[in-house]
C-alpha positions in Angstrom: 71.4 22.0 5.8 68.8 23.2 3.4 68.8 20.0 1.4 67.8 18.4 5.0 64.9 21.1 5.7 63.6 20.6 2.1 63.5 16.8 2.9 61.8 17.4 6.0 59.3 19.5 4.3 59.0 16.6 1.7 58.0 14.0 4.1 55.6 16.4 6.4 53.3 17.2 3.0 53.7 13.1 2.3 52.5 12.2 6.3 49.0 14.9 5.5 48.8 13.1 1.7 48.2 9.8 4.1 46.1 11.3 7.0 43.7 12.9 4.0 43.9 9.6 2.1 42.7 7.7 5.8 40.0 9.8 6.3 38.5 9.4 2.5 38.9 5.8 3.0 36.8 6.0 6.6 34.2 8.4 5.0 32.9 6.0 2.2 33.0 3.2 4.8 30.6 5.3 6.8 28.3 6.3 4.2 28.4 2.7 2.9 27.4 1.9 6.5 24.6 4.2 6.4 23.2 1.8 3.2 21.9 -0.6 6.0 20.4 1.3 8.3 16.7 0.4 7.4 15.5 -3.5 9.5 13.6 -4.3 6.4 17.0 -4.8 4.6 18.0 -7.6 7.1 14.8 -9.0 7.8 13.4 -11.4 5.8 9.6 -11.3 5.1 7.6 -13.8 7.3 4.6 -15.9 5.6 2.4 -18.3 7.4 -0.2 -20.9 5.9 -3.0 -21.3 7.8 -5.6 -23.4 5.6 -4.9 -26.7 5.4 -4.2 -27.0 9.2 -0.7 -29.2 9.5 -2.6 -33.0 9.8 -5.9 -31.7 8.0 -8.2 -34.5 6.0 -10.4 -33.1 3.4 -12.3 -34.3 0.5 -12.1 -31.7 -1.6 -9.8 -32.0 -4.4 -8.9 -28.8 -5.3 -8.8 -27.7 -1.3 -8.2 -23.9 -0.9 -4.7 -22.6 0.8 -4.3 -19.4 3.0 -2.0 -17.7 5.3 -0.3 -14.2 6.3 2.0 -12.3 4.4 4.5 -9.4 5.3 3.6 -5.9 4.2 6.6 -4.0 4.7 8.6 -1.5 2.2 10.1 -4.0 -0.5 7.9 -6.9 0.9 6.9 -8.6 -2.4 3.1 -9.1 -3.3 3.2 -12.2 -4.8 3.5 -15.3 -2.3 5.0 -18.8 -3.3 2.7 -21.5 -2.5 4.7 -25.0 -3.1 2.7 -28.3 -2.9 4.7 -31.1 -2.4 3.6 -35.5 -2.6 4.1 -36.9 0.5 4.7 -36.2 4.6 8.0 -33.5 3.7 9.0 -30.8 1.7 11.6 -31.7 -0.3 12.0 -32.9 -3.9 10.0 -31.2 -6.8 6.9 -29.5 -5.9 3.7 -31.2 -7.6 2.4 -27.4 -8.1 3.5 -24.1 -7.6 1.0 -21.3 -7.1 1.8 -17.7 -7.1 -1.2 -15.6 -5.2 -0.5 -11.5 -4.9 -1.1 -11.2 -1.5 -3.7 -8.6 -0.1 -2.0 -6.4 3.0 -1.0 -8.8 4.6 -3.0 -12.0 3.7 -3.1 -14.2 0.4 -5.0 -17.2 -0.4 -5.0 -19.6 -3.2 -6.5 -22.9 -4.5 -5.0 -25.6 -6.0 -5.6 -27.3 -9.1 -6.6 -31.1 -8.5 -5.1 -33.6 -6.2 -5.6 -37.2 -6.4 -6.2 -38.8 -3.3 -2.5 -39.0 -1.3 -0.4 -37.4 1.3 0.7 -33.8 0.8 3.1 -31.0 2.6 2.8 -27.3 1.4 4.7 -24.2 2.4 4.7 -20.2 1.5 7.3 -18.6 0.8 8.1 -14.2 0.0 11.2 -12.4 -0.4 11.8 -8.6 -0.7 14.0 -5.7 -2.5 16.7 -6.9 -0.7 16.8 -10.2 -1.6 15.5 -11.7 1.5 13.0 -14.4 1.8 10.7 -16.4 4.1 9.2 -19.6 4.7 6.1 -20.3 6.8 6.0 -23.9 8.5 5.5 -26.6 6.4 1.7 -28.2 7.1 1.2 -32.0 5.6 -2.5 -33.0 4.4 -4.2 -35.4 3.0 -6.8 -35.5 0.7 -9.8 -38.1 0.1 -12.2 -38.2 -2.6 -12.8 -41.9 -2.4 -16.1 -42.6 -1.2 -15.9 -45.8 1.4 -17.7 -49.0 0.9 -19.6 -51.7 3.2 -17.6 -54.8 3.3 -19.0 -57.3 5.4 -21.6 -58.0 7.7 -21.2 -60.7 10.2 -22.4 -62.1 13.4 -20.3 -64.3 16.0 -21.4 -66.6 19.0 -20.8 -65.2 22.3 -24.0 -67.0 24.2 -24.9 -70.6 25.2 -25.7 -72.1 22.0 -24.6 -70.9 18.6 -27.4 -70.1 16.1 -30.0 -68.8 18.7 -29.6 -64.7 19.6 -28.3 -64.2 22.9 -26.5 -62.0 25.0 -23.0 -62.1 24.3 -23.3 -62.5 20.3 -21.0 -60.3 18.5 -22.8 -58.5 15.3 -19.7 -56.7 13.2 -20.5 -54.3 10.7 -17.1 -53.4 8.2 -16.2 -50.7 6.0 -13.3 -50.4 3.7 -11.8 -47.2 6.2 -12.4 -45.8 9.1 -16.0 -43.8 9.1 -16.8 -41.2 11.2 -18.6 -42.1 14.5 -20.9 -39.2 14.5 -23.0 -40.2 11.2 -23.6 -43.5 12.8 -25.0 -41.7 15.6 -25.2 -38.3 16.4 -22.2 -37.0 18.7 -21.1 -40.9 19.4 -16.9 -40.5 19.6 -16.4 -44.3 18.7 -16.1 -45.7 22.4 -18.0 -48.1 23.8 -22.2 -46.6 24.1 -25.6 -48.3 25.0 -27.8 -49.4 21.9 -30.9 -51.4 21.1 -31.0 -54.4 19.0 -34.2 -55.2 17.2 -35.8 -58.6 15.4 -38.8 -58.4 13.3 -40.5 -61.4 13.5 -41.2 -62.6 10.0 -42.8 -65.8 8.2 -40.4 -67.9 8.9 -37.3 -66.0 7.6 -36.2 -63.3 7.2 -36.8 -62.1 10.7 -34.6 -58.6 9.9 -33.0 -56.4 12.8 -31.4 -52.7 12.9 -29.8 -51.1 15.7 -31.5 -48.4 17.5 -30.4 -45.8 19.7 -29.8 -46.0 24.3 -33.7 -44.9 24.0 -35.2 -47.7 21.3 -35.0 -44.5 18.6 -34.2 -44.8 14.7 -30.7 -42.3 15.3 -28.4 -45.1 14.8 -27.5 -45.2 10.7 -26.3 -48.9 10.4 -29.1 -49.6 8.3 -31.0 -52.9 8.0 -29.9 -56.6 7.9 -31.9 -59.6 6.6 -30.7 -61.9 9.1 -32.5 -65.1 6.8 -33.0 -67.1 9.8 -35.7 -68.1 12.0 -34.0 -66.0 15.0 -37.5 -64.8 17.0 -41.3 -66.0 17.2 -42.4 -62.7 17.9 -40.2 -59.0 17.5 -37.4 -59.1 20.4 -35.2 -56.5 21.7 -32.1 -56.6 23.3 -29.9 -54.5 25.3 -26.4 -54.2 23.4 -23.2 -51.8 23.8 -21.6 -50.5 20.3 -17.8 -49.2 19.5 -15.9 -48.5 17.1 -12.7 -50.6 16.3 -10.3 -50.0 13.5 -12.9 -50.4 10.2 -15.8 -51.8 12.0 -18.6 -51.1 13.9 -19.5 -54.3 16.6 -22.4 -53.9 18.7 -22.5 -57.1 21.2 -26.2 -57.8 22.6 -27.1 -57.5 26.4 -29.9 -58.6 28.2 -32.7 -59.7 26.7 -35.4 -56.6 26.8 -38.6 -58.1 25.3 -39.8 -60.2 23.0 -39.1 -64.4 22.4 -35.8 -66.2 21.1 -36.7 -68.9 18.8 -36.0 -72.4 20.6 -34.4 -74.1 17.9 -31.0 -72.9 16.8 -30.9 -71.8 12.8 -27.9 -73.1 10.4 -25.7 -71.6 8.2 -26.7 -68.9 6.6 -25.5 -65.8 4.2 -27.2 -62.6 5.6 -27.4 -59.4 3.8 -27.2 -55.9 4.7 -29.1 -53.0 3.3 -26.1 -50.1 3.9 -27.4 -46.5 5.6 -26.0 -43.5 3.1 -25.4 -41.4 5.8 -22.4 -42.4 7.1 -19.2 -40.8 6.2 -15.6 -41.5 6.2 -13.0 -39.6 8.7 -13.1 -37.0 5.0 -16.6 -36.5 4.8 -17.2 -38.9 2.2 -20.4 -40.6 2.6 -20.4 -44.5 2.3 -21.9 -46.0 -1.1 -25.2 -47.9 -0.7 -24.7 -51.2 -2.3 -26.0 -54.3 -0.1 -23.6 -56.1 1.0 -23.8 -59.8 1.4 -22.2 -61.8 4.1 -18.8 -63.2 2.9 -19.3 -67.0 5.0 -21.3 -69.3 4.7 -21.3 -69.9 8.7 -23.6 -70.3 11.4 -24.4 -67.0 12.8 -25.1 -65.9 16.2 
């Protein structure tokens, strides 16, 4: 009977050895818990990149980036900034550029880009080993200045070789140029113009394009048309747009002035090129004359 009430004893100080050893166990898992109380050790750290907009052009080669950064405890100070060729951010970056962020901005700029496509992002982590990465924004970058390619003029009238309404003057560039330094808030679509002849001796008999109101804000420059086209200087109505490369301006009425009555031949004319326009970048157009690339009959 003893032996079975020391056994008894045995196993009651055993069963509070376990319940003691339980609750150890619990307390460390609490105060382990407790570690990961703070947000900032599950949240990652959130960067944005503002500068270049996603589907920015620019012409400058060494184009400044910027976003926001996070400023929380353990937020890093240095930012990520991964430049990448082409429309997506994958493969090995073409630069990486490490800017320590100020509060909760940072800014960069990078060393040069050849002209091409490019996506960037930004990227931060934190004492926890957390990171961030801001939307990835595609650019491209132009430093090529465009180029006057042609300069032609179709037959849209009666009788090809005499200016009339209907003719079709086209005026091309290697890219697409910005409307507005043709003409001064022109989107591209379809808007009245002017078209004038000088009458020379003979030939040249240039013209330009003028503005709705007979004005010199149109920047197409001058063309030697090197035809006998008018008798005295003649104006017509016209309507430009912009398609694709070009510029076309078709004449209208006839405003003033007389139409030579014999219709001129073939003939290469040349065209003395405006240096204010600018490509969709900002790049404005080299001023090399340009002559005509047929040997047709024009108008």
């Amino acid at each position: 009977m003893r032996r079975a009430a020391l056994l008894a004893l045995a196993c009651v100080l055993a069963a509070g050895a376990c319940v003691e050893g339980s609750t150890a166990t619990f307390t460390a898992s609490a105060t382990n818990a407790a570690s990961f109380a703070t947000a900032a050790d599950w949240v990652a750290p959130a960067p944005t990149l503002a500068v270049p907009a996603d589907g920015a052009l620019t012409n400058d080669g060494t184009p400044d980036l910027s976003g926001a950064a996070g400023n929380a405890s353990g937020d890093s100070t240095t930012v990520t900034v991964r430049i990448y060729a082409g429309s997506t951010a994958t493969g090995s970056p073409v630069q990486t550029l490490t800017p320590t962020r100020s509060a909760t901005s940072w800014s960069a700029t990078a060393a040069t880009l050849t002209s091409g496509t490019y996506t960037a992002t930004a990227s931060q982590s934190d004492a926890s080993g957390n990171t961030g990465t801001s939307a990835p924004h595609t650019f491209t970058v132009d430093t090529v200045a465009p180029t006057a390619t042609d300069i032609a003029a179709s037959n849209g009238g009666a009788t090809a070789g005499k200016a009339e309404a209907g003719d079709v003057i086209t005026f091309s560039f290697s890219e697409p140029i910005d409307p507005g330094t043709v003409l001064a808030g022109w989107n591209g679509s379809a808007t009245a113009v002017q078209v004038k002849f000088t009458a020379g001796v003979l030939a040249p008999d240039p013209f330009t394009v003028l503005d709705g109101g007979g004005g010199t804000g149109v920047h197409l420059g001058s063309v030697q048309s090197n035809g006998d086209y008018v008798t005295l200087n003649t104006t017509f109505a016209a309507t430009m747009v912009r398609s694709g490369t070009s510029v076309v301006v078709t004449l209208g009425a006839l405003q003033g002035g007389v139409v030579s009555v014999l219709p001129v031949g073939a003939q290469n004319m040349t065209w003395t090129v405006d240096g204010a326009v600018e490509d969709l970048a900002g790049n404005a157009v080299t001023t090399t004359s340009v002559t005509e690339s047929a040997s047709d009959v024009d108008f």
